[in-house]
TIPA-546765 format. One line per field, with one value per residue (C-alpha): residue in one letter; residue number from 1; x, y, z. Coordinates in Angstrom, 1 decimal, decimal comma. Example, Ala and Ser with C-alpha at 12.3 -4.5 7.8 and 13.67 -1.06 7.14 Angstrom:
BEGIN
aa <- c(A  S)
i <- c(1  2)
east <- c(12,3  13,7)
north <- c(-4,5  -1,1)
up <- c(7,8  7,1)
REM end
This chain:
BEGIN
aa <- c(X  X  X  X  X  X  X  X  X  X  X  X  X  X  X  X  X  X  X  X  X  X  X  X  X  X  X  X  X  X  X  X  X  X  X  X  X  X  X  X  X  X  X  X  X  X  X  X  X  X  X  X  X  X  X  X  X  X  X  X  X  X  X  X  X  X  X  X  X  X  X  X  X  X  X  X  X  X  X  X  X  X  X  X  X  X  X  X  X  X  X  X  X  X  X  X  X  X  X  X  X  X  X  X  X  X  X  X  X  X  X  X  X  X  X  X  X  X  X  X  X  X  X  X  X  X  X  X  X  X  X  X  X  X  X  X  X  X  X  X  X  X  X  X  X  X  X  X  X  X  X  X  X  X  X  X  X  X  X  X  X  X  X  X  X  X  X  X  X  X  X  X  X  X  X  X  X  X  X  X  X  X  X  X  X  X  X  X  X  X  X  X  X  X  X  X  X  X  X  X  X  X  X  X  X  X  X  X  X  X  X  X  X  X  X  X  X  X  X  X  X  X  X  X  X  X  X  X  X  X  X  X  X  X  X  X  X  X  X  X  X  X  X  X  X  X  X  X  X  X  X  X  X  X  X  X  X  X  X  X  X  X  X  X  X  X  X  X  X  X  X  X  X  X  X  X  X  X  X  X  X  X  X  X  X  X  X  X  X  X  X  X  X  X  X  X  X  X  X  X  X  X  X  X  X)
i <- c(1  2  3  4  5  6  7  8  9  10  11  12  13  14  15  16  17  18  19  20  21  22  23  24  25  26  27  28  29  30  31  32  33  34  35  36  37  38  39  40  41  42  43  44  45  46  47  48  49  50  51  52  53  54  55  56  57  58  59  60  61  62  63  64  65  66  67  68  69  70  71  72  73  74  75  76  77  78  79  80  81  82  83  84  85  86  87  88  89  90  91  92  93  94  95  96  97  98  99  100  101  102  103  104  105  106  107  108  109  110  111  112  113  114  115  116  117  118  119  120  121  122  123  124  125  126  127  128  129  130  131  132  133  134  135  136  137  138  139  140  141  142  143  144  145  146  147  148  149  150  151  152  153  154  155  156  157  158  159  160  161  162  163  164  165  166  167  168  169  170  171  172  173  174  175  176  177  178  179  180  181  182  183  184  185  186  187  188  189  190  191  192  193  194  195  196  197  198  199  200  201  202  203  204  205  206  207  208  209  210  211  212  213  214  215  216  217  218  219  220  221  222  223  224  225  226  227  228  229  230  231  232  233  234  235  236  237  238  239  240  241  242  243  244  245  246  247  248  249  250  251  252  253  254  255  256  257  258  259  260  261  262  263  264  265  266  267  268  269  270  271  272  273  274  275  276  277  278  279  280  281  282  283  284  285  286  287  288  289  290  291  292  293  294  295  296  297  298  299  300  301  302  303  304  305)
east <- c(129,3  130,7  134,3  133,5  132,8  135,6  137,4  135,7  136,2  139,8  140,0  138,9  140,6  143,7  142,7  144,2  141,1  142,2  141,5  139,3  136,2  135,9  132,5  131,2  133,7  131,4  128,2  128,7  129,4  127,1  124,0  125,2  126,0  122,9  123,5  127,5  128,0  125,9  127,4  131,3  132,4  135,3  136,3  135,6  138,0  140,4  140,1  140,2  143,7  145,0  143,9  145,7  148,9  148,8  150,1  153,2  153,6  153,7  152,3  149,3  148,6  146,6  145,8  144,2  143,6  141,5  141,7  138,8  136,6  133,6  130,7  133,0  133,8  137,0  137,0  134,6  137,4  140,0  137,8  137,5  141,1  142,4  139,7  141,7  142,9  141,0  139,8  139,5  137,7  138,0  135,8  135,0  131,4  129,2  126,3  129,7  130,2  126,9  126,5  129,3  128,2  125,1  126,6  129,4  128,6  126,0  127,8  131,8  132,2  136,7  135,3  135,2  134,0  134,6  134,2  137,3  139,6  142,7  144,8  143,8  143,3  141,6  144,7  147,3  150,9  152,5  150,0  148,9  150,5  148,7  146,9  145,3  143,9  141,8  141,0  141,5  144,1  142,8  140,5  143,4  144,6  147,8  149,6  152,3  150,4  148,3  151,5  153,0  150,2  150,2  153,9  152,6  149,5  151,8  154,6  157,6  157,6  154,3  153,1  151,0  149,0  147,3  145,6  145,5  143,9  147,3  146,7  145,6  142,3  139,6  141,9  139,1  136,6  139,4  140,6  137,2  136,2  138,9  137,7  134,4  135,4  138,5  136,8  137,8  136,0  137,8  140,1  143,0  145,4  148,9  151,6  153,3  157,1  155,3  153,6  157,1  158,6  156,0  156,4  160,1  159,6  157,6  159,6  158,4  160,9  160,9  158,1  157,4  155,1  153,5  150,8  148,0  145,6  141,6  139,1  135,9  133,1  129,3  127,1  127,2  129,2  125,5  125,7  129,3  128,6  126,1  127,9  130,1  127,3  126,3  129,1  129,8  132,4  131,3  133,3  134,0  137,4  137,5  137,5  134,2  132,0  129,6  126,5  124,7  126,8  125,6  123,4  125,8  129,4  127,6  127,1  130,5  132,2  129,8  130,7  135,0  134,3  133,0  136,3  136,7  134,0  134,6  134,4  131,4  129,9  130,5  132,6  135,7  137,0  140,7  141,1  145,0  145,7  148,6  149,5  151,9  153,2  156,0  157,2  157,1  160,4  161,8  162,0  165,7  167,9  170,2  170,4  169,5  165,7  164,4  161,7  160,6  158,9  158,1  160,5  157,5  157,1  160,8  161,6  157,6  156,7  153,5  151,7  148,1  146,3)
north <- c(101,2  102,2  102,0  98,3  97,2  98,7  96,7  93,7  94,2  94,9  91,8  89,6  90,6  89,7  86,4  83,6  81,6  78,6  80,5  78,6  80,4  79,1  80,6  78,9  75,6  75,5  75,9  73,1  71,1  72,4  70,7  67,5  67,2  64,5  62,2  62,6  59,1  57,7  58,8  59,5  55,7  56,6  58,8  56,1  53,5  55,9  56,4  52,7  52,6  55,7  53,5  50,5  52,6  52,9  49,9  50,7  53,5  51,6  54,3  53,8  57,5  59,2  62,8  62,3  65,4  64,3  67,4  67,6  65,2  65,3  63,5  62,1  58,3  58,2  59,7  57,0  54,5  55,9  55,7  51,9  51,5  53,5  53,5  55,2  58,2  61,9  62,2  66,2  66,1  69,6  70,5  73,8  72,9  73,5  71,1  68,2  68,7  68,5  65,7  64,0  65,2  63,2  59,8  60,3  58,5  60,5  59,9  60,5  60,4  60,5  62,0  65,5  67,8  71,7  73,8  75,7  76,2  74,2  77,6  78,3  75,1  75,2  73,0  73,5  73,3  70,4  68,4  66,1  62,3  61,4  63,9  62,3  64,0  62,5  64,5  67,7  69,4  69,5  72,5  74,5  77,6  77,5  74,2  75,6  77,5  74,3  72,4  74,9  74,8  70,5  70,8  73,5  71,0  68,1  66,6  66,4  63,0  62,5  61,6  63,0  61,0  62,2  61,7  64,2  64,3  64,9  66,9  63,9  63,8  65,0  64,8  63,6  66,4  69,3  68,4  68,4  71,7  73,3  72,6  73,5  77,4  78,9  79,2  77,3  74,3  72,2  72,7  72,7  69,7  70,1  67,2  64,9  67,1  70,5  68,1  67,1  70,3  72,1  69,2  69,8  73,7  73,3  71,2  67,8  64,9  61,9  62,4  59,3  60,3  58,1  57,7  55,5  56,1  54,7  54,9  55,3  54,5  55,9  55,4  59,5  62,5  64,0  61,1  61,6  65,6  64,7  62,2  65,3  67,5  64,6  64,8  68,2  68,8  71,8  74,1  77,0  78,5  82,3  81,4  79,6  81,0  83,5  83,0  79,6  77,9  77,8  75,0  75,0  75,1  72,1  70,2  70,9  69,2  66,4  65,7  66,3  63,7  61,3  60,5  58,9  56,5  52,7  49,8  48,7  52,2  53,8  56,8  57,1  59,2  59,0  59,6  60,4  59,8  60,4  59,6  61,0  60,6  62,2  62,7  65,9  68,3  66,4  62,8  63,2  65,7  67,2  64,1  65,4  65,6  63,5  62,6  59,1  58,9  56,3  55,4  55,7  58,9  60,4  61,4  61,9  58,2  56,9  53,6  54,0  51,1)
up <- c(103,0  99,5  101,1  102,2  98,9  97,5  100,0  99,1  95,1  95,7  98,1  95,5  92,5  94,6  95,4  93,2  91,4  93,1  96,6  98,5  100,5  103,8  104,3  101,7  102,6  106,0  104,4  101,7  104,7  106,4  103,9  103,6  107,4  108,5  105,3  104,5  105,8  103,7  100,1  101,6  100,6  99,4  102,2  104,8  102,5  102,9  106,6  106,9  105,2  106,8  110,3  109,0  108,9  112,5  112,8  112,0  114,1  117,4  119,5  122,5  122,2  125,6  123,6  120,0  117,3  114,9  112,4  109,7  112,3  110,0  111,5  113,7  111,8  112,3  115,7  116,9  115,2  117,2  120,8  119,8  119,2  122,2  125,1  127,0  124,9  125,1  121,1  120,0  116,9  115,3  112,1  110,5  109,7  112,8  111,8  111,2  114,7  116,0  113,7  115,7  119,0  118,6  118,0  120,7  123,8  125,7  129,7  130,2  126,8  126,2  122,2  122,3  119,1  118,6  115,6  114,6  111,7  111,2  111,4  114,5  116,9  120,0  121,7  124,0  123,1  123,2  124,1  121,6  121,3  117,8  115,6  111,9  109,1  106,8  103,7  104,9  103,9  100,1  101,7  103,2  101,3  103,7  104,0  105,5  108,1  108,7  109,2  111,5  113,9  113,7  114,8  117,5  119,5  118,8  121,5  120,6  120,0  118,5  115,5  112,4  110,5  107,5  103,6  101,0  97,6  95,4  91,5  89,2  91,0  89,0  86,2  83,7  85,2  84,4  81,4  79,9  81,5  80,3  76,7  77,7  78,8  80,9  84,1  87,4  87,8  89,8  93,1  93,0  94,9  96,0  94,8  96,8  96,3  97,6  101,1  101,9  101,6  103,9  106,4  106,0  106,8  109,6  111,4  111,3  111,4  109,5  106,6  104,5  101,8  99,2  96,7  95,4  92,8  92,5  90,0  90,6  87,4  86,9  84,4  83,1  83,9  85,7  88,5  89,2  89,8  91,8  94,1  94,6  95,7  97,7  99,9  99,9  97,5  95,6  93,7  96,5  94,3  93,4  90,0  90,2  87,9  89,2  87,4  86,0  83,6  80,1  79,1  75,6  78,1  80,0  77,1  76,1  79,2  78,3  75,1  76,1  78,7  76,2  75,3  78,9  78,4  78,9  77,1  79,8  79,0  82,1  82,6  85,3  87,9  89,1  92,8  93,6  97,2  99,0  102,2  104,7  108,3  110,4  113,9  116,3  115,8  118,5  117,5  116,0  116,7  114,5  111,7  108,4  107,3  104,2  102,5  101,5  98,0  95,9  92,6  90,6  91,7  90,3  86,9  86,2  86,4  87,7  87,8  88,1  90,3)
REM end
């Protein structure tokens, strides 16, 4: 027993603090499984747009991967769009995916749900004609690994379809932690240059990358937190602090975060979201591979919506 928790100490102390713990990932999830609809706004706008986009793709897909399901929104979106496609709706919270179960339809149902990590699909090779991601991939440790196994389930010529929180979210929420004590607060998000390079990597043809930003207002810093908890999004890094935060740190963060305030007296939240798609490895053959980013995204430049 002695030797596991050596183990475990050592483990830890060689985990970055941004590492995220998937055990506690699930069980955040987990809570806020029976109301998540309810308080995910923002996550269902951005499903919305990331269904809009499939517009341009020009596909009538018959094997959907919907990776990071949820409660199932989107996959339900996708059976009403494509009757006839089979919907896999993976999730690593279990109660997600009962959650989704439950509002599937009850008799030859084509929307199937399974609990599993993105790292490790429960899919065949080569067998998938449209997989989507909505606001997953910000709770992957591995990007690379989770792009390797997309490019594994997908067909050659299918197509990936996903949104991603990029670094500039939370930005207010950081920067006034980070006054407030050196701990991690906030996960962390990958840019928009390190997406298209992992795409690139794994194989993935095509990627067209690009980025939006929203802003989201509250009336105090305490109701934003708790729209967070509301839908989950706790703070499940290795560098999270271990004990209860000081009531003198908290007030801290509250007063840096003053400086955010409005002229209406409410205080913001940026949202960055970036958006990707790209084809299976074996939509062009042997052209060279780019990727597509905005101008305002070169040379450091960005125009906040």
């Amino acid at each position: 027993m002695l030797e596991n928790l050596q183990f475990f100490v050592l483990k830890m102390a060689m985990l970055t603090p941004e590492y995220l713990d998937k055990y506690q990932l699930s069980q955040s999830f987990d809570r806020v499984a029976s109301t998540y609809e309810q308080y995910a706004q923002l996550q269902q706008q951005i499903g919305n747009h990331l269904l809009e986009r499939l517009e341009y793709l020009k596909i009538v897909p018959q094997t959907i991967a919907d990776i990071g399901a949820g409660s199932g929104r989107l996959s339900r979106a996708l059976s009403q769009r494509y009757p006839q496609a089979q919907i896999y709706g993976i999730d690593l919270s279990l109660k997600m995916v009962k959650t989704a179960c439950r509002q599937a339809p009850r008799w030859f149902s084509r929307q199937h749900f399974a609990c599993a990590d993105a790292l490790q699909l429960p899919i065949a090779d080569n067998c998938i004609d449209l997989l989507l991601s909505n606001l997953m991939l910000q709770w992957c440790n591995d990007i690379h690994g989770i792009f390797a196994e997309f490019t594994r389930v997908l067909k050659p010529t299918g197509a990936l379809l996903f949104s991603t929180f990029g670094p500039d979210t939370l930005k207010e929420l950081r920067h006034s932690w980070a006054i407030a004590d050196n701990a991690n607060h906030v996960n962390r998000f990958v840019d928009i240059h390190e997406l298209g390079d992992a795409l690139l990597q794994a194989q993935l043809t095509q990627p067209v990358l690009d980025t939006d930003w929203l802003q989201l207002t509250y009336p105090d810093v305490k109701q934003l937190m708790k729209a967070l908890k509301n839908i989950g999004a706790h703070n499940i890094t290795a560098g999270r602090p271990r004990g209860l935060t000081g009531k003198a740190k908290f007030q801290a963060m509250l007063s840096a975060y003053e400086q955010y305030r409005r002229s209406d007296g409410n205080v913001p939240v940026t949202y960055e979201v970036i958006y990707a798609h790209a084809w299976g490895r074996g939509t062009v053959k042997s052209t060279p591979q780019t990727v597509n980013i905005p101008l305002a995204q070169l040379g450091g430049k960005r125009n906040n919506r």
